[in-house]
N, C-alpha and C positions, 0 to 999 in steps of 0.2 A: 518623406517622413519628417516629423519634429525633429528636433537634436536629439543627434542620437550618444546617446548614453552607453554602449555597448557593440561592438564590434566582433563579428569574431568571421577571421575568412581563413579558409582551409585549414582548420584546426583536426590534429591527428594526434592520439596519445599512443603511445608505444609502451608495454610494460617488459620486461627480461623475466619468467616463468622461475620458479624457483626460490633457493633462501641466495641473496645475492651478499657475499662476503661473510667473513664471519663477526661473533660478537668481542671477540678478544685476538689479543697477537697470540696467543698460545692456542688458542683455534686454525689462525692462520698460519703458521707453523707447523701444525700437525697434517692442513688439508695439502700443505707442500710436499711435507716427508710422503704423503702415500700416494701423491702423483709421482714424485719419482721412481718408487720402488712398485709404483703399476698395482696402487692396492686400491681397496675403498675406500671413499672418506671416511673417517671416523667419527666425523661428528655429524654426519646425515641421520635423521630419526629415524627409529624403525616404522619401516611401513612405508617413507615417503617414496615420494617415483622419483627417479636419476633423471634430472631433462637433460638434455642437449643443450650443447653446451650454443649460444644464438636464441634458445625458443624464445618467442616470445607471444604478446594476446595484444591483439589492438583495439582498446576500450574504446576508441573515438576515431571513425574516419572520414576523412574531408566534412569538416559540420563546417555552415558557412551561414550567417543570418546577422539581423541585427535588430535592437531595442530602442525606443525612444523615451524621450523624457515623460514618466509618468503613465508609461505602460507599465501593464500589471500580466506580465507572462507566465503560463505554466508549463515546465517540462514534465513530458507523461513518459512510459513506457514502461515494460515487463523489468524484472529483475535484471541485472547485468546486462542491460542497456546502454549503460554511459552517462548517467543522468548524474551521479556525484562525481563522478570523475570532470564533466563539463563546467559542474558549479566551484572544484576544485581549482580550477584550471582558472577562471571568471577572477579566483577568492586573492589567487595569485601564491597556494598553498605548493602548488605544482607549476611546471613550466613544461607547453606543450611540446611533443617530439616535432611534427612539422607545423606551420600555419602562424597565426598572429590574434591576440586580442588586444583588443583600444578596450579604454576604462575610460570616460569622460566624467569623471567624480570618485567621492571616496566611497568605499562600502563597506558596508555593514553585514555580515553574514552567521546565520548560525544554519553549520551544517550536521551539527550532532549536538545531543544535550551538555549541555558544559562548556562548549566549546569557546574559548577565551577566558574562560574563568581559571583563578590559580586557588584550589582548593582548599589552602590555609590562609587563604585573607577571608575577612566577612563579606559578605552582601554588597557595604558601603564601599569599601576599600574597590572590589572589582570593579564598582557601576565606576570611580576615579580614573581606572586604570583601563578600562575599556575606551569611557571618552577621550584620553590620553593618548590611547594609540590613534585616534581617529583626530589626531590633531588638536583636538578640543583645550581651551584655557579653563584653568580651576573653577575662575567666574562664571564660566557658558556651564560647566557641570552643576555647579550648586545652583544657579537657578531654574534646571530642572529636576533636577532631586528628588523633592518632594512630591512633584507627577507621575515619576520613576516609579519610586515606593510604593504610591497608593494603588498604581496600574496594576504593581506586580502581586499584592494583594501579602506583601512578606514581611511589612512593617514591625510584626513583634518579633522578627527572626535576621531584623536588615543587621545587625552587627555581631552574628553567630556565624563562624568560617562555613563557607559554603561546602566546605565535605559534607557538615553533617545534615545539608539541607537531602528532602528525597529528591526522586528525578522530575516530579511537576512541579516543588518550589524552583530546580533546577531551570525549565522551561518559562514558568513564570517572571523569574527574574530577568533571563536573559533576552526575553523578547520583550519585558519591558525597557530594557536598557539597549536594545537595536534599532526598536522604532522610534525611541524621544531623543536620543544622540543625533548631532547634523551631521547626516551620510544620505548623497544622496540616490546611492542604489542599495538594495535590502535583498538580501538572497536568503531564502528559508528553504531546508532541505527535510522535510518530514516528519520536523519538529511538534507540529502543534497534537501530533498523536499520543502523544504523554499526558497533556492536559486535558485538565474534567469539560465535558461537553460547554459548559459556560462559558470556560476560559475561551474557548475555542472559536466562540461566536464574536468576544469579546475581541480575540486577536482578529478576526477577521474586518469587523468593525473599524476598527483600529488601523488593519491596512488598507481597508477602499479610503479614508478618511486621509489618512498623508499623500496615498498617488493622487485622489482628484484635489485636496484643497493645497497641497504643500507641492505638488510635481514628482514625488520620488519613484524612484525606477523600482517596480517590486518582479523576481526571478522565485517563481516557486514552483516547487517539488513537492506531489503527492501522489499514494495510490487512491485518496482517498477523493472520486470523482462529485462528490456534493461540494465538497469546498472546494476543487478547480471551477466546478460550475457559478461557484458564490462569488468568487475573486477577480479571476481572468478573467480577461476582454480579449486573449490572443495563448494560442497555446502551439510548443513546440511537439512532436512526438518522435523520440527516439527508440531505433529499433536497429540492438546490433552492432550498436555504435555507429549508424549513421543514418541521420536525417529524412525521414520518411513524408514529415509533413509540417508546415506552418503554417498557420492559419485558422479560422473560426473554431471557437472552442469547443462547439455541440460538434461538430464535423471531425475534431480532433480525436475527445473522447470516443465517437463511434468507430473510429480507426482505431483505438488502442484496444477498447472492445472485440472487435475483430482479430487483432494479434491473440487473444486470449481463449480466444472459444474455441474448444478442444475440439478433435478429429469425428464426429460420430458417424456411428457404427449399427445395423440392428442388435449385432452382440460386441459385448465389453469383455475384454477377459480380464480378470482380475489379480491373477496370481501372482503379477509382476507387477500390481500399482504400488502405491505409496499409500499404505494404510496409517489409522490415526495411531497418535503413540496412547500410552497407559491402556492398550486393550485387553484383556487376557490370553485371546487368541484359543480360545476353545470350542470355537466353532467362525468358521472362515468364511466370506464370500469368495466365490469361484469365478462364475459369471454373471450377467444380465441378460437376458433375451429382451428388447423393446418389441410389442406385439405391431408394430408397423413399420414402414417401408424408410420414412422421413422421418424429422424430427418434429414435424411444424403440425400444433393442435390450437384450437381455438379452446375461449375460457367455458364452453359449456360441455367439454366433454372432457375425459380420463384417461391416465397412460397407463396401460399393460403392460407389466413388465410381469418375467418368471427371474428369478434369482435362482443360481445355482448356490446352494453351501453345503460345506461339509464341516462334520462335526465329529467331536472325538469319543463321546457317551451320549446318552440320551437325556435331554432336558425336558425341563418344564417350565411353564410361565413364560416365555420366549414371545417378543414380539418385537417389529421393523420401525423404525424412529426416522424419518426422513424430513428433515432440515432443510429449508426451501430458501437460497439464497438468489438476488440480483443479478447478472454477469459482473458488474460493476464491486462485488462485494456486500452488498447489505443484504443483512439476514433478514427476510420478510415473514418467516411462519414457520409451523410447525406438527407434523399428522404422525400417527402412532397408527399400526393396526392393534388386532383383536389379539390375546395371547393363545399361544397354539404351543406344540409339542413337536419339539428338534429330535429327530431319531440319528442314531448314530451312523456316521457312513455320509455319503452323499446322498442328498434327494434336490429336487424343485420345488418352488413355491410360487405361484402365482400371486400377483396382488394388483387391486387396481386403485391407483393413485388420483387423486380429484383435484384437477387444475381451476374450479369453477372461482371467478371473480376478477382472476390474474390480467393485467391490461398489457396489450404489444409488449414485447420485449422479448430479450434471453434470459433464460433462467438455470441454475441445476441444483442438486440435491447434494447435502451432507448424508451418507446412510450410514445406518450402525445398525447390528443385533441387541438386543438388552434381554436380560435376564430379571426377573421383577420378585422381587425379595421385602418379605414383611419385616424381616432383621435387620438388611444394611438397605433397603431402599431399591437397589439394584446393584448389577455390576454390564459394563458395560464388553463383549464378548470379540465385537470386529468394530470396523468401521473403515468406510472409506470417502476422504475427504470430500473430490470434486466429482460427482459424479451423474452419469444421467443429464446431461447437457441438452435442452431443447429451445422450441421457438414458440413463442404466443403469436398469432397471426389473426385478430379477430376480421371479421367481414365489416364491424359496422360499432359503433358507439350509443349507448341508451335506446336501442332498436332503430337507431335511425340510417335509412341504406345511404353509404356512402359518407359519415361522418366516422372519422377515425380517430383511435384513442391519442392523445399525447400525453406520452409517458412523461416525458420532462415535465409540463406543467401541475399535471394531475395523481402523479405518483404508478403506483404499480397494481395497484389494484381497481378492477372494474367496479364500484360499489353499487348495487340493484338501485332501481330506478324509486325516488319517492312518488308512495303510493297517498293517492285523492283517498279522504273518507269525510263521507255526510256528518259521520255523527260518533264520537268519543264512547259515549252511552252514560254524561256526566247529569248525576240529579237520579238516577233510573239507583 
C-alpha cells in the first residue's frame, strides 16, 4: 500500500448504558443519601430503565484496516453500526476502550453541522480559528481566504456570527474551510445532506480534485449510495460494530444493500409495523397478502396484492398511493388507484400494481390510504413506510437474449426500445 495515512488495529469502543454521574454536587449527594437508606434515585427521570450497575453496548469491535495517501474511503452501514463512533475515535474526539489508531497527518473533520465553529464569532473569525487549531500561520490563512469565501458561496454573510447563519450556510462554510485548510486527511460524516443538490456536486468536485491533484486522505460517511458511488475508490462496511467488508465499492454497496432488505413474506402483518406519523388513523392497514409464492417479477408483468384494512365509518373518495422507492433510498415514481368506497369494519381489497419499465434491481413501496377532498386537497388516513419489498429479475435487455440490464450505468428504469419510422407525415 502507499503511505499510509491511517491505521487502526483492533480498535473496540465500549460505552457504560445509562446517565453516568450526575450534573451537580447536590445531585451527587442526594444519589448517595438514597443508596444508603436503600431508596431510589431521586434524580432518575421518570420512565427511564434502572441499568445495572457494569451494563454496557460495544459500538465497535476488533475493527482493524488501514488508508493510504489519497484514498478516498467510504464507511457504509445501517444505523447504529459504528460508523460515527469510528470517525470519532480517527477525530481523536474519543479514545478507544481496547486497540490503537496511527494518524500520519493532521485532520480535518466535520462530523456534524457546526462542528468547530463557536457561534458568536463571524464566518471570518472561525475560518482564523479553525486554520489555527490546524497549526496554520496567519499568512497561510489570508492567502487562502478569499477561495474560502467564494467556495462557500457566504460572502455577504462572511462577518455575521455564525449563530445566525441556517444549517446549509452552516455546511457551506465549514466544508469550504475543511477542504482549503492544509490537513492532510478530511473526514466528512453525513454532512453534505444539508446542502442544495448544487452544493453537493460542487463539494464532491472539490473532493476527487484535492485526493487526485493534492494527495489528501478523504474518510467518508453516507447513507446516501450515489455519492459513495461518485467519490470512493474503496469502501468499508460496518455492521454491528464490526467489520464485515473492505473493498470495491459496487461490491460494498451490494452488501449494505443486502443488510437492508427486509425479511419477505407472502403475508405482512401490519398491526405491529412502524406506521407514518401525521396520519389520522381512521382507517388502518391490517395486512398484505402478495398473490405469489416469491418476490422476484420481471418488468412486463404486475404484483397482486389484497390489502387487509379496517376502518372506523364508512368513506368515500378513498384511494391507495403507493411510492415506489430504490433499495438504496431513491424515490423513483409514483401510482394512485381509482377512488372507491371504505365500508366500516374490516374488509379486502385487491389491487394490481404495474411494475412495467423497472430495470434489475430491489425495490419497495411507501403505501398510504388518502381520502380526496374538493376543500382541503386530501387527508392523508394510514400509511406505511417500507413496505412490499421485491426483486426485478428481467431475462434479457432491449429484447436481446442474454443481454442484461446494468443498473449502475443505466439507471432503474428499462426505457422501450426507439422505434424506426419512414415518414413524420411533414408537408402532408
Amino acid at each position: 500500500m502507499a503511505d499510509t495515512m491511517i491505521k487502526a488495529e483492533h480498535v473496540s469502543k465500549v460505552y457504560r448504558l445509562g446517565q453516568i454521574g450526575g450534573t451537580t454536587l447536590r445531585e451527587e449527594l442526594q444519589r448517595f443519601g438514597a443508596r444508603l437508606r436503600h431508596r431510589e434515585d431521586p434524580t432518575r427521570r421518570i420512565g427511564a430503565k434502572a441499568y445495572e450497575a457494569g451494563e454496557t453496548f460495544r459500538a465497535l469491535d476488533d475493527v482493524s484496516f488501514r488508508v493510504g495517501a489519497g484514498e478516498r474511503v467510504g464507511v457504509i452501514g445501517r444505523n447504529g453500526a459504528g460508523k460515527s463512533t469510528l470517525l470519532k475515535l480517527i477525530s481523536r474526539i474519543t479514545a478507544p476502550t481496547e486497540g490503537q489508531i496511527g494518524l500520519n497527518g493532521r485532520v480535518a473533520s466535520m462530523l456534524e453541522v457546526g462542528t468547530g465553529f463557536h457561534g458568536e464569532l463571524t464566518g471570518r473569525e472561525n475560518i482564523y480559528m479553525n486554520g489555527a487549531i490546524l497549526g496554520m500561520k496567519k499568512r497561510e490563512i489570508d492567502a487562502k481566504m478569499e477561495d474560502i469565501i467564494d467556495f462557500s458561496e457566504c460572502r455577504q454573510f462572511i462577518d455575521t456570527p455564525v449563530k445566525r447563519y441556517s444549517s446549509g450556510m452552516y455546511v457551506k462554510l465549514a466544508f469550504a474551510v475543511a477542504s482549503h485548510l492544509d490537513s492532510e486527511i478530511l473526514i466528512m460524516d453525513e454532512v453534505l445532506a444539508v446542502g442544495d443538490m448544487a452544493f453537493q456536486r460542487k463539494c464532491l468536485d472539490k473532493m476527487n480534485d484535492v485526493s487526485q491533484s493534492q494527495g489528501r486522505t478523504i474518510l467518508y460517511v453516507s447513507h446516501n449510495m450515489n455519492t459513495v458511488r461518485s467519490l470512493c475508490s474503496r469502501c468499508i462496511v460496518l455492521d454491528q460494530g464490526k467489520l464485515t467488508y473492505d473493498g470495491e465499492t459496487e461490491e460494498a454497496i451490494q452488501r449494505y444493500l443486502d443488510m437492508g432488505r427486509a425479511a419477505f413474506g407472502r403475508v405482512t402483518d401490519y398491526t405491529a409495523a412502524s406506521h407514518m406519523p401525521r396520519v389520522s388513523r381512521k382507517a388502518q392497514f391490517v395486512r398484505a397478502e402478495v398473490c405469489r409464492d416469491n418476490n422476484l417479477y420481471t418488468s412486463d408483468e404486475a404484483m397482486e396484492v389484497i390489502f387487509t384494512v379496517e376502518s372506523g365509518a364508512d368513506y368515500d373518495d378513498i384511494r391507495f398511493m403507493m411510492i415506489l422507492f430504490s433499495l438504496d433510498g431513491t424515490r423513483l415514481g409514483k401510482t394512485e388507484s381509482e377512488n372507491f368506497t371504505l365500508k366500516e369494519g374490516r374488509q379486502e381489497i385487491p389491487v394490481s400494481v404495474p411494475l412495467e419499465g423497472l430495470a434489475d434491481g430491489q425495490y419497495y413501496f411507501q403505501i398510504s390510504i388518502l381520502q380526496r377532498s374538493r376543500a382541503f386537497g386530501g387527508e392523508r388516513l394510514d400509511g406505511i413506510p417500507d413496505a412490499l419489498p421485491f426483486v426485478i429479475g428481467n431475462r434479457e435487455a432491449f429484447g436481446i437474449p442474454g443481454a442484461r440490464w446494468n443498473s449502475q450505468f443505466w439507471g432503474h428504469f428499462m426505457m422501450k426500445p426507439i422505434r424506426l419510422v419512414q415518414d413524420f407525415g411533414h408537408g402532408k
